[in-house]
N, C-alpha and C positions, 0 to 999 in steps of 0.2 A: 627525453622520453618521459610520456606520464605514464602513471598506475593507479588505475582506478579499481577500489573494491568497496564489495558491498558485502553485508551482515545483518542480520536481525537478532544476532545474538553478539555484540558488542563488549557483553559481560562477560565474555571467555575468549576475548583476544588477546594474542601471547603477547607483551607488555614489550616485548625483542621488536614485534613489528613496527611499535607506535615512535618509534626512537627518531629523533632527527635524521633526517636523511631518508627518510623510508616514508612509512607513510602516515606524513606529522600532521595532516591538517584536516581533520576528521568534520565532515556537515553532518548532520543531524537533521532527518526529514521525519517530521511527525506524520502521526495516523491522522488521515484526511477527515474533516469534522463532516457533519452529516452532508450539508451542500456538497461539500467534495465527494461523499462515497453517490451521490444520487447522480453526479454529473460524470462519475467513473461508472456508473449503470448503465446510465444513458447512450454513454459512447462506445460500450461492450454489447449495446445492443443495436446499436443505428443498422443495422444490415442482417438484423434477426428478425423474424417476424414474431413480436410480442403482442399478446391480446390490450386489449386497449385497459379493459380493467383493472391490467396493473399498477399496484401504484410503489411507485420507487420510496415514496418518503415514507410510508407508514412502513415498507419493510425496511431499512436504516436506520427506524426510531425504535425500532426493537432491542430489547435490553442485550439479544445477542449478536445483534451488530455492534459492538460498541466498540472492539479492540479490533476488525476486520481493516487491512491493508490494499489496496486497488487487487493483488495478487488475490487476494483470500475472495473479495467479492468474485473475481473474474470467475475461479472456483465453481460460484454458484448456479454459473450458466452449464455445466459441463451434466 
């Protein structure tokens, strides 16, 4: 059997869980850099009808996109 979990907050995992046997092998997936959050826009939006004047990069170059998560953009559409 496997066990997959997930966390955004890493920094308050009980220290019980990480123990051999459990769940020892921790990946690490970074915040996606600008390319990645523009081509996670793109694909939150292929079946949206978005005006053409959008543009994806200049809003992902914004100082407050900078710690945004595929989740957090998804977010944006809602």
């Amino acid at each position: 059997m496997f066990v997959i979990a997930a966390t955004n907050r890493p920094d308050i995992l009980d220290p019980a869980i990480l123990r051999p046997g459990r769940i020892d092998r921790p990946l690490y997936v970074p915040l996606p850099d600008d390319l990645g959050k523009v081509q996670i826009l793109e694909a939150l939006c292929r079946k949206s009808p978005i005006d053409s004047s959008v543009n994806f990069q200049a809003l992902v170059a914004r100082p407050e996109a900078a710690n945004l998560t595929g989740a957090d953009l998804s977010h944006l559409l809602t």
